[in-house]
C-alpha positions in Angstrom: -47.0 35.4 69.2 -44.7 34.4 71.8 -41.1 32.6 70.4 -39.2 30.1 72.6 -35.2 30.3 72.4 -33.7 26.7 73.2 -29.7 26.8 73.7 -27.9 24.1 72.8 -24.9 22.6 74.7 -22.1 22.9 72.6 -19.7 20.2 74.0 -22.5 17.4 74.0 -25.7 18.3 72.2 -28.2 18.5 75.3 -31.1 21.1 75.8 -31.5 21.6 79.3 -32.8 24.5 80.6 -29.7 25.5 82.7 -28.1 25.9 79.5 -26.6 29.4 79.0 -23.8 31.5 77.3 -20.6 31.7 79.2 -17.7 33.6 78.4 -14.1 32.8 79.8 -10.7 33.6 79.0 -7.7 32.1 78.0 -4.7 34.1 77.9 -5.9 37.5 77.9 -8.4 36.3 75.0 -12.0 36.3 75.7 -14.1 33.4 74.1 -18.0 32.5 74.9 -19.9 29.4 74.7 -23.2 28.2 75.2 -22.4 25.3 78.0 -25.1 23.2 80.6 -23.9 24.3 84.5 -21.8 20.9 84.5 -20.4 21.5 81.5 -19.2 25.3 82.9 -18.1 23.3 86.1 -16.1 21.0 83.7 -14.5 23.8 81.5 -13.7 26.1 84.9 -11.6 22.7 86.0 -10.1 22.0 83.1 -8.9 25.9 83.1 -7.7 25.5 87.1 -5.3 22.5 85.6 -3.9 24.3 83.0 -3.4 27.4 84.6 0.3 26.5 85.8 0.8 25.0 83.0 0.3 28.5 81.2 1.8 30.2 84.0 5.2 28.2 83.8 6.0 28.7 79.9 7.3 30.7 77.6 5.2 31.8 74.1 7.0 30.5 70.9 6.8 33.0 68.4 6.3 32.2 64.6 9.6 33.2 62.9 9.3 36.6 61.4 10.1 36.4 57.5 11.7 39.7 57.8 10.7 43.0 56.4 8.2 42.7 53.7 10.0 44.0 50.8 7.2 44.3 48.9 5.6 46.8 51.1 7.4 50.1 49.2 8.8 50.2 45.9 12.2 50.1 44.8 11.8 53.3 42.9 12.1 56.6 44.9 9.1 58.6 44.3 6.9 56.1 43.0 4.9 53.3 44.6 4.2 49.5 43.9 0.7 51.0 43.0 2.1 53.2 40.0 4.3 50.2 38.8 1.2 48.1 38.8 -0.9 50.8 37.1 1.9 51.4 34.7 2.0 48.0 34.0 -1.2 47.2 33.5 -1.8 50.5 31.1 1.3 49.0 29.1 0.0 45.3 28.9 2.9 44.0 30.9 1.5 40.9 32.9 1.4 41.5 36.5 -0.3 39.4 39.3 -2.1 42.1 41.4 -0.2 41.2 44.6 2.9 39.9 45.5 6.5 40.7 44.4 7.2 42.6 41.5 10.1 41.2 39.2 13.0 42.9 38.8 12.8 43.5 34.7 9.3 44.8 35.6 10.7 47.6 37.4 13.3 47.9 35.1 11.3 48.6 32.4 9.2 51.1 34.7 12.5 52.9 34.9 13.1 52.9 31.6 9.9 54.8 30.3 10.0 57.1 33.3 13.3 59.6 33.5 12.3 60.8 36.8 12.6 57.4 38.6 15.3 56.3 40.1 16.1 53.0 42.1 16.1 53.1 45.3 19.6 52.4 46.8 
């Protein structure tokens, strides 16, 4: 049994047979799309304009929120893992990600006389 594959024009819908995936790239990215010949003409165009454009500017960065604190615990020799087992084993309510209160880790240090905060 023999299957037919129709592509679809993603920019306007059509079917035509010189319908076809394309791939271009914007900024060092590498995108594909399935586009009719015009439509490729069109997008090829509309890449040539914007090309100075791109060329001529600067990237914005997102501002950084610094270092995650919440990365390594403030506990030498212990992780946020083991204060988040701990915690859990004691019943102490914990989300399972984010920032870990300060009383948390206090208590932590309290029932464990081998940890010590991390100055």
């Amino acid at each position: 049994m023999a299957e037919k594959v129709i592509r679809v024009d993603d920019i306007d819908g059509s079917e035509a047979s010189d319908v076809a995936k394309r791939d271009f790239e914007v900024l060092g990215r590498t995108f594909t799309i399935d586009l009719s010949d015009d439509n490729h003409k069109r997008l090829h165009e509309m890449l040539d304009t914007l090309a100075p454009f791109i060329e001529n500017a600067a990237e914005v960065k997102p501002a950084g929120k610094g270092r995650k604190s919440g990365r390594t615990a403030k506990i030498k020799g212990y992780t946020n893992g083991d204060v988040r087992e701990w915690a859990l084993n004691e019943g102490v309510e914990l989300s399972e990600r984010g920032k870990i209160s300060d009383e948390v880790y206090a208590a932590f240090i309290e029932t464990h006389p081998d940890a010590k905060p991390d100055a």
